[in-house]
C-alpha positions in Angstrom: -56.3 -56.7 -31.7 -55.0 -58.6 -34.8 -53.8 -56.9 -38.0 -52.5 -58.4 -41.3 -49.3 -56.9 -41.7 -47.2 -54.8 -40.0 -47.6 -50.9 -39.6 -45.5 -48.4 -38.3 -47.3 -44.9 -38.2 -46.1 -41.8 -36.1 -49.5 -40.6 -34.7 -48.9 -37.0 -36.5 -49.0 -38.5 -39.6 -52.6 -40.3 -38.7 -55.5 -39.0 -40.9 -58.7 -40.6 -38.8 -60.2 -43.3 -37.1 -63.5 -44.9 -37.8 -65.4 -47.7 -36.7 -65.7 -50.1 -39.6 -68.5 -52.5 -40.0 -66.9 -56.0 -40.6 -67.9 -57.5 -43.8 -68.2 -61.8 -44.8 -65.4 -62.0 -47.2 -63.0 -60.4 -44.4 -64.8 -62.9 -41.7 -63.9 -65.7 -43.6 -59.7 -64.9 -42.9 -58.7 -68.4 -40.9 -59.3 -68.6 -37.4 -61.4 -65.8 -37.3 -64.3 -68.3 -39.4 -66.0 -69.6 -36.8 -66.3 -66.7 -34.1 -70.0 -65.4 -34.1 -69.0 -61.8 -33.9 -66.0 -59.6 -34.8 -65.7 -55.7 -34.0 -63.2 -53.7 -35.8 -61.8 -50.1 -36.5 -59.9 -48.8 -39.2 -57.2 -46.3 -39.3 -56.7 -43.7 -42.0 -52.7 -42.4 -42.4 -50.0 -41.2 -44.3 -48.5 -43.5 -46.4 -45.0 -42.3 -48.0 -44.0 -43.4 -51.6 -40.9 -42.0 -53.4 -39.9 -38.5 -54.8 -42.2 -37.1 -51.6 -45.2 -38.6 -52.6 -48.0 -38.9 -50.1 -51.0 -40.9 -50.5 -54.2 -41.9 -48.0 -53.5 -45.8 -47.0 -55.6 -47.3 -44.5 -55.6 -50.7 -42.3 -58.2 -52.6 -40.3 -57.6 -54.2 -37.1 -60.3 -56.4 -35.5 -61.3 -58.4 -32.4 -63.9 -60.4 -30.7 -64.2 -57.9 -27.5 -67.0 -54.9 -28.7 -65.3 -53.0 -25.4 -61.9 -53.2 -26.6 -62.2 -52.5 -30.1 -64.0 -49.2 -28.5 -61.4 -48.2 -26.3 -58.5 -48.3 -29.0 -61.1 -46.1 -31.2 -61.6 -43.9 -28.2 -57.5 -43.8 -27.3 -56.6 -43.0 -31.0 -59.6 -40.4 -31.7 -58.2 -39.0 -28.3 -54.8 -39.0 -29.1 -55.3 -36.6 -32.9 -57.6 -34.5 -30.7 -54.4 -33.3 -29.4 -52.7 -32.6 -32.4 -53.4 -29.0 -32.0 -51.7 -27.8 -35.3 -54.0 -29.5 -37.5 -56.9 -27.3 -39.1 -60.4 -27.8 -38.5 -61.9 -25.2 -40.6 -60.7 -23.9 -43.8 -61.3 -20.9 -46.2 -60.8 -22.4 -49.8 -60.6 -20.6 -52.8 -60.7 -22.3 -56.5 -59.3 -20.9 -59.7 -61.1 -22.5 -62.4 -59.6 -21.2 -65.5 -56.6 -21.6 -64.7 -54.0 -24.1 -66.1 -55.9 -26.6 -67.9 -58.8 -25.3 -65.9 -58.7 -28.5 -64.0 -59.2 -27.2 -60.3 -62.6 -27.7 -59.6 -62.0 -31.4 -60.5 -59.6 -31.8 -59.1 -60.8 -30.0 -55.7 -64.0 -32.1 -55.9 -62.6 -35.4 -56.9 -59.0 -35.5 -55.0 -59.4 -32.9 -51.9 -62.3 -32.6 -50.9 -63.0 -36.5 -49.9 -59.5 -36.4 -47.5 -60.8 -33.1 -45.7 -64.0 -34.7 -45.2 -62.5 -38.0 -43.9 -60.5 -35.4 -41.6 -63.9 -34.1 -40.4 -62.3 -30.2 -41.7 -65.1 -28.5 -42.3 -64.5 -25.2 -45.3 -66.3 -22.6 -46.9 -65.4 -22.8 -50.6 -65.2 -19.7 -53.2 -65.3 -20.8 -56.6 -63.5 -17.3 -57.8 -64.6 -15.8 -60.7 -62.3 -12.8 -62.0 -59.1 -11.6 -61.1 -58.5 -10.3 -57.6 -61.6 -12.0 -56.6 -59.8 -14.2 -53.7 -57.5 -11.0 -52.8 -60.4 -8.5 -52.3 -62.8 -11.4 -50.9 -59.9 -11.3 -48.2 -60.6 -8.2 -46.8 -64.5 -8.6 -46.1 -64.8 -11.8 -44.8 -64.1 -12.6 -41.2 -60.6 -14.5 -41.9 -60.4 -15.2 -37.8 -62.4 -17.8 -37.8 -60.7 -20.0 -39.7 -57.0 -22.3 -39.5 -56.2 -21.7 -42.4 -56.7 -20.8 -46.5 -56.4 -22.8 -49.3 -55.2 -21.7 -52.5 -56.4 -24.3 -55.8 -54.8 -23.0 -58.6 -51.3 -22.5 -60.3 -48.6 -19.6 -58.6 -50.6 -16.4 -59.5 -53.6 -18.2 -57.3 -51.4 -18.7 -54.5 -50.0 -14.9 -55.2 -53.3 -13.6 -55.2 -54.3 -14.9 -51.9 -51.0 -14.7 -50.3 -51.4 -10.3 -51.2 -55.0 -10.6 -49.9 -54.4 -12.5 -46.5 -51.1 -10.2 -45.9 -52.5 -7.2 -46.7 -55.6 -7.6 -44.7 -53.5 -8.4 -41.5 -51.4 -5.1 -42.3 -54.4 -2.8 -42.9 -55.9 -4.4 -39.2 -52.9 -3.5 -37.6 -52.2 -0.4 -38.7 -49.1 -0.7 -40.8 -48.9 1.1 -44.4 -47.6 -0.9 -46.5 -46.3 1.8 -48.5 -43.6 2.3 -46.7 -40.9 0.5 -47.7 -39.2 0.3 -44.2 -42.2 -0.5 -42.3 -41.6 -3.5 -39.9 -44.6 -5.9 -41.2 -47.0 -7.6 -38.6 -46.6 -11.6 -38.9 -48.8 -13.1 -40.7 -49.8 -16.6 -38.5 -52.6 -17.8 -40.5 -51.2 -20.6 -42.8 -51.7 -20.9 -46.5 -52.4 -24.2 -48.6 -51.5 -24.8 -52.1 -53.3 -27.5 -54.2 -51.2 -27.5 -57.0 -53.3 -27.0 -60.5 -51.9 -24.5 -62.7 -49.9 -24.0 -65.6 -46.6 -23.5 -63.1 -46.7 -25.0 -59.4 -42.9 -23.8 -58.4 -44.2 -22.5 -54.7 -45.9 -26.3 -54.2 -42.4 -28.0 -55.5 -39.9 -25.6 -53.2 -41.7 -26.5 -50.1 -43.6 -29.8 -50.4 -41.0 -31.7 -53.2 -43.5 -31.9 -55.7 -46.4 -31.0 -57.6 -49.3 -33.6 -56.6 -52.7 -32.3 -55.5 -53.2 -35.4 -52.9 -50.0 -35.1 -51.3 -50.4 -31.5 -51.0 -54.1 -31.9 -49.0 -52.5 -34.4 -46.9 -50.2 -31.7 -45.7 -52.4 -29.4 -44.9 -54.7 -32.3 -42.9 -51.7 -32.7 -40.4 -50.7 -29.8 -39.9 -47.4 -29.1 -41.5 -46.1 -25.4 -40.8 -43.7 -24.2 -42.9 -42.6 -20.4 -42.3 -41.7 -18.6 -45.7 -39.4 -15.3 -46.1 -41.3 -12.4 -48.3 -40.2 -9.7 -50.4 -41.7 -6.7 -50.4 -41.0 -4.4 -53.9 -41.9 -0.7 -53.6 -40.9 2.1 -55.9 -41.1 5.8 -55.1 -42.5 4.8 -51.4 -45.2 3.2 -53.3 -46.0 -1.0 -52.5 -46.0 -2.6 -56.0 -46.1 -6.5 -54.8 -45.2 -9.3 -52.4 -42.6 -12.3 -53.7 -42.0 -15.5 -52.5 -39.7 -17.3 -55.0 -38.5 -15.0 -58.2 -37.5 -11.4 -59.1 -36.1 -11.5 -62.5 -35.4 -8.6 -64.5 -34.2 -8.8 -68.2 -33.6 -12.6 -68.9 -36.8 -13.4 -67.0 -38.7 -10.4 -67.1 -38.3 -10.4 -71.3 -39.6 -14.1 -71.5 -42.4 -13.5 -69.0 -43.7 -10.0 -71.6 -43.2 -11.9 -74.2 -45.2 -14.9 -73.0 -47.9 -12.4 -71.9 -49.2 -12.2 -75.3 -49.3 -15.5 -76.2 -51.2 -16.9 -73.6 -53.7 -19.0 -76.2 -50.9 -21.4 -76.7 -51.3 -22.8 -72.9 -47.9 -23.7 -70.7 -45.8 -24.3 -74.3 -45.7 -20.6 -74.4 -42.2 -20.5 -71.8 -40.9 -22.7 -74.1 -41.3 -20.6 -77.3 -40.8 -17.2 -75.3 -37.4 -18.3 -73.7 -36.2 -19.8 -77.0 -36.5 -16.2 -78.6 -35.5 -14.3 -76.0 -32.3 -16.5 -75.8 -31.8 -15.5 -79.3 -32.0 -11.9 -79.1 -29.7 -11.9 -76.0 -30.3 -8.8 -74.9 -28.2 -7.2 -72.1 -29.2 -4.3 -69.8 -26.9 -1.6 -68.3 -28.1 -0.2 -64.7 -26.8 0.2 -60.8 -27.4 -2.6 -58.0 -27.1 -1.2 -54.4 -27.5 -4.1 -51.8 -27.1 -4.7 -47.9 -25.3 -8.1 -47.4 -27.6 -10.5 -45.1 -24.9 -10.5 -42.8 -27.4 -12.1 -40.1 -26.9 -15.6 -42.3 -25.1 -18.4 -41.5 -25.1 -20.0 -44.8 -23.8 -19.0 -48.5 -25.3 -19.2 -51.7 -22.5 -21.5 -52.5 -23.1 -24.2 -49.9 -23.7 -27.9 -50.8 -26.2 -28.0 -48.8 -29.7 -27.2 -49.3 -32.8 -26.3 -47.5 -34.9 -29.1 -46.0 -37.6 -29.7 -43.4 -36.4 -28.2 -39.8 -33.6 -26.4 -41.2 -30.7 -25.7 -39.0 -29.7 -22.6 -41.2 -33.0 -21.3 -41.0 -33.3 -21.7 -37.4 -30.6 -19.9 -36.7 -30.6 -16.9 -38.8 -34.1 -15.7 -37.4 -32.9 -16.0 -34.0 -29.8 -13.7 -35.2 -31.9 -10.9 -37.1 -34.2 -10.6 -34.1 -31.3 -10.6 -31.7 -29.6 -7.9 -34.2 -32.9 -6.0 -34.5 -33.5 -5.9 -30.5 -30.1 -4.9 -30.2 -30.3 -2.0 -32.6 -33.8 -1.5 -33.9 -34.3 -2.0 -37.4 -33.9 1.9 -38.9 -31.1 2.8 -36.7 -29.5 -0.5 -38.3 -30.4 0.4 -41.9 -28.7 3.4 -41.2 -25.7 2.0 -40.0 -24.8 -0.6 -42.7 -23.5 0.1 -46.0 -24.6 -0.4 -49.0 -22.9 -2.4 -51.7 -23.1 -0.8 -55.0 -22.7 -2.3 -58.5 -22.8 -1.0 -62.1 -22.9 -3.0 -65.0 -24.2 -4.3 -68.0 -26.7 -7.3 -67.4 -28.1 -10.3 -69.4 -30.0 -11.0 -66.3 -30.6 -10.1 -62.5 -31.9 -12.7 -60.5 -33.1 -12.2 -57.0 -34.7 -15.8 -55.5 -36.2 -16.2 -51.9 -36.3 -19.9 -52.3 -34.6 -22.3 -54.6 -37.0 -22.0 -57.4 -36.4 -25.5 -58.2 -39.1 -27.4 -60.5 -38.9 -30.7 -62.7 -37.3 -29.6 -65.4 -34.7 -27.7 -63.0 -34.5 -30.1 -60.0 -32.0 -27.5 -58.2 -33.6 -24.6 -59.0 -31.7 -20.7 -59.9 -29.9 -21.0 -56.1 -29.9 -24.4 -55.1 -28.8 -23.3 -51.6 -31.6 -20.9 -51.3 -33.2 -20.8 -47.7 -37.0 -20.8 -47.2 -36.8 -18.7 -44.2 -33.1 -17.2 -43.0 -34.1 -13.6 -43.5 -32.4 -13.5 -46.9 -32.9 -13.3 -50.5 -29.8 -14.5 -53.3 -29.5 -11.6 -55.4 -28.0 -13.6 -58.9 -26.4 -10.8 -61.6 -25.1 -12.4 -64.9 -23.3 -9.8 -67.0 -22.7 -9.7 -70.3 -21.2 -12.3 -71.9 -21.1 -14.6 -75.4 -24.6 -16.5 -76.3 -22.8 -19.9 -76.0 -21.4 -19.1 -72.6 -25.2 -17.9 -71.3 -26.3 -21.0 -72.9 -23.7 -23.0 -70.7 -25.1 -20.9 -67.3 -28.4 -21.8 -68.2 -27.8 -25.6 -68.8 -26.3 -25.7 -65.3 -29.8 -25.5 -64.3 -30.8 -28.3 -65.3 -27.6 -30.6 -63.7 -25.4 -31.1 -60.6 -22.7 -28.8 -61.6 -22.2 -25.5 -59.9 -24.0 -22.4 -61.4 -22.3 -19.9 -59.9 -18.7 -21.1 -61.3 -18.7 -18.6 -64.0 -16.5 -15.6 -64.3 -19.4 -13.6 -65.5 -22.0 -14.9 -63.3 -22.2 -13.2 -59.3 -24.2 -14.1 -56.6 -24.8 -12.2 -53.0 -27.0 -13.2 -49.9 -29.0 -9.8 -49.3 -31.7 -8.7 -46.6 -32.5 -5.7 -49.4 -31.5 -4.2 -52.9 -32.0 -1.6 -55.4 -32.1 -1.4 -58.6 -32.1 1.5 -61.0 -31.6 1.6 -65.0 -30.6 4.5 -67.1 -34.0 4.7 -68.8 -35.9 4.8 -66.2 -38.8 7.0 -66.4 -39.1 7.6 -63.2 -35.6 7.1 -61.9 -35.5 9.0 -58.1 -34.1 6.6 -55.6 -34.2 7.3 -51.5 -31.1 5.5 -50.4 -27.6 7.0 -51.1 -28.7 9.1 -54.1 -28.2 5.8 -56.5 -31.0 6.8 -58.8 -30.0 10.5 -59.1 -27.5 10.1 -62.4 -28.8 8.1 -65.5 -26.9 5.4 -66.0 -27.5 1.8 -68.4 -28.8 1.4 -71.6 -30.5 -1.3 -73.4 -27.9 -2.9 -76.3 -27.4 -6.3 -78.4 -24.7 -7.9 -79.5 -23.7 -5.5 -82.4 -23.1 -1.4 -82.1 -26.1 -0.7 -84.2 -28.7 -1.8 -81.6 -27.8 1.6 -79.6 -31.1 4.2 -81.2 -33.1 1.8 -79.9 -33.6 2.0 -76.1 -36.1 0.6 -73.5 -36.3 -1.3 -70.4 -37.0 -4.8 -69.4 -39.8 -5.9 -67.2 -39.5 -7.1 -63.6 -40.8 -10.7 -62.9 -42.3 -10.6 -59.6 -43.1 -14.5 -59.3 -44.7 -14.8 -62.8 -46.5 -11.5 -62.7 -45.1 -8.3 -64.3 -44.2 -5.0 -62.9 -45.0 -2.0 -63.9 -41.7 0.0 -62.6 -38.0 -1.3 -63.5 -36.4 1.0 -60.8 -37.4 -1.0 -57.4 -36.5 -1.3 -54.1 -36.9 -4.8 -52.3 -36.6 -6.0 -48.9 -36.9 -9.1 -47.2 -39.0 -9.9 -44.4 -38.3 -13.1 -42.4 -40.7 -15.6 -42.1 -43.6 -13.0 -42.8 -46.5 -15.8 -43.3 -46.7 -19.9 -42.8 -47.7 -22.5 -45.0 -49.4 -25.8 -45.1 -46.3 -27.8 -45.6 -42.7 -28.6 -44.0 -39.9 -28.1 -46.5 -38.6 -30.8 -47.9 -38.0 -34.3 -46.8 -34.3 -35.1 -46.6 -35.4 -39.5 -46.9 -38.9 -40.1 -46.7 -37.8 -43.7 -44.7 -36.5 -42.3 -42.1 -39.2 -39.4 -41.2 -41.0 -41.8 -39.6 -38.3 -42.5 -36.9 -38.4 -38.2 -35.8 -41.8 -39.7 -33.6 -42.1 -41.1 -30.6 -45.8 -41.7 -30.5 -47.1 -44.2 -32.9 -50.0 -46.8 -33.6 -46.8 -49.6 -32.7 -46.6 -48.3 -29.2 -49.8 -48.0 -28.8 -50.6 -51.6 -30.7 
């Protein structure tokens, strides 16, 4: 076989293999002019470009021999037939209002084509009000498929994350009221095709927000296993989060944004702006358990990238701890942590919640899947020193090297506020005295008292007392962290089209 250039492809990273009729202009390459007949086969694969960038490249090879060129088509078709991890039928839903109500476009244009070169075959739900995915979830026959895929912004992916999760609870029994109820794995994986107003789930595990390289992950097969948080309050399930609690900071920008929804994705900008300025600050109790299964800290260098040693490591200790002890008996056991306070803003982050305009995210050293969430409290301080915290997000510097600023690696926390409506709490009697109160910067702020709003991963909560625990690696996505150099990755295989070539 003869091929222009060369090509070095790990055979995981091949997208298909066709037969290719050979066309004049290419017949009329040099010594190839005068032969009567040419046979030839192209292969479809990954092609890596910078800031984890994938794209569909492809590259002809041809020969004289008909029998040949079949039997490297054969190998090679062979050969991805093995690739067990890669889907072959797919549930997709599409969000097409949301963002700049681009998805179907996108889907159609961008996805669709690469899935059909991958001969994946999917059933597609074009959804049309909210909770349409999530209920769809429980009354179709989600067995049959590899996998779902998500087309939207982070509420899509929430939506369909809650429906796939809570369908494989309810079919195996497990209320999912109960807070300390051990959840049942969730092993069918989820795809995100970025196309919303925020893609932060897409840019934590993939790198970046792209919808091509995104459907490229899912054609190969990437598994990524990511932690969840469950939030109840008063043994009641309020939601599933992936990436951010925030409550006052976060929670005020996200209410206030709420209502201004008519001015598109600008509306974080002009929310955060005033919140900033009214710098308010709520008083309230944290009660945690330390993750004490980790092996990292929220102060590592280091961060969280595609077969992560940290990762590894810490859900091999939790199930070795929860073998050991069982998982009540060892609730039980441990104490709790408890903190009072007055708070600009409680952070609790289950990945690094990094996106463009914060590269590192809220906790850069954040783990995907160890088991653990980074509970982040930032007391009250002056406006120009919260200013300086949050323009750490945007650099290299450290954001936790503020006296005002703390940050713990939990399994699970509560939190209760003195204004609470409903302020009972079930572990240690934290939530049985009043205690916080909603100020400003001057005294005369005091007469007038309410909560903040929790930010469960861009969607609000209705409760501000919560309880929250982490379960490791609860569900799997299409995707495989991210890429510490894109150059090397291909090195990681021993199988590739130059061995075989």
């Amino acid at each position: 076989c003869v091929h222009t250039e060369n090509c070095f492809v790990p055979i995981s990273e091949i997208i298909a293999v066709e037969e290719t009729e050979f066309n004049k202009k290419q017949r009329n390459i040099g010594r190839w002019q005068k032969m009567a007949k040419l046979h030839a086969f192209t292969v479809y694969y990954v092609k890596k470009a910078r800031n984890h960038r994938w794209r569909c490249s492809d590259a002809t090879f041809w020969c004289v021999d008909e029998h040949l060129c079949n039997q490297w088509t054969q190998a090679l078709k062979e050969l991805l037939e093995m690739q067990k991890s890669r889907p072959k039928q797919l549930l997709v839903y599409i969000n097409p209002y949301g963002g700049k109500r681009q998805g179907k476009r996108i889907y159609e244009q961008k996805v669709a084509p690469l899935f059909s070169l991958a001969s994946i075959s999917t059933d597609v739900v074009i959804t049309e009000h909210a909770n349409h995915a999530k209920d769809n979830l429980f009354e179709v026959n989600i067995y049959k498929y590899d996998g779902v895929v998500c087309v939207g912004g982070d509420g899509m992916f929430s939506e369909v994350m809650h429906g796939l999760i809570g369908r494989i609870q309810k079919d195996s029994g497990i209320d999912q009221n109960n807070p300390k109820a051990s959840l049942v794995q969730c092993n069918i994986r989820i795809g995100i095709i970025p196309a919303g107003s925020t893609d932060c789930i897409c840019y934590s595990t993939v790198g970046i927000s792209d919808p091509v390289t995104s459907a490229l992950h899912i054609i190969v097969g990437d598994c990524q296993p990511l932690d969840v948080s469950s939030v109840h309050h008063n043994d009641t399930f309020l939601k599933y989060s992936v990436s951010l609690l925030g409550y006052g900071f976060y929670g005020d920008i996200l209410k206030d944004s709420e209502k201004k929804r008519w001015m598109g994705p600008m509306r974080y900008d002009y929310s955060g702006f005033k919140t900033f300025l009214s710098h308010h600050y709520y008083e309230g109790t944290i009660a945690y358990q330390p993750a004490k299964h980790t092996h990292g800290s929220p102060r590592d260098k280091e961060s969280c990238r595609t077969g992560c040693y940290i990762c590894k490591q810490s859900e091999k200790e939790l199930a070795e701890q929860n073998k050991e002890h069982g998982l009540k008996h060892e609730e039980g056991e441990e104490e709790w942590k408890v903190i009072k306070g007055k708070f600009l803003a409680i952070n609790a982050v289950s990945m690094s919640c990094a996106c463009p305009r914060s590269p590192k995210g809220l906790s850069p050293a954040a783990h995907l899947a160890d088991g653990s969430a980074d509970l982040i409290l930032v007391r009250k301080c002056s406006r120009f020193d919260f200013l300086r915290y949050l323009v750490r997000h945007t650099n290299q510097d450290d954001q936790f090297d503020f006296p005002f600023v703390d940050v713990y690696r939990v399994k699970c926390f509560q939190f209760t506020s003195k204004l609470s409506e409903d302020n009972e709490s079930n572990v240690m009697d934290i939530g049985k005295k009043r205690f916080g109160q909603f100020c400003r910067d001057h005294p005369a702020c005091c007469c007038n008292i309410v909560n903040s709003t929790w930010n469960c991963d861009g969607e609000t909560l209705d409760s501000s007392a919560i309880e929250v625990r982490v379960h490791c690696q609860l569900m799997k996505l299409f995707a495989r962290g991210i890429e510490e150099d894109c150059k090397d990755e291909a090195a990681h295989s021993q199988s590739s089209i130059e061995q075989l070539l």
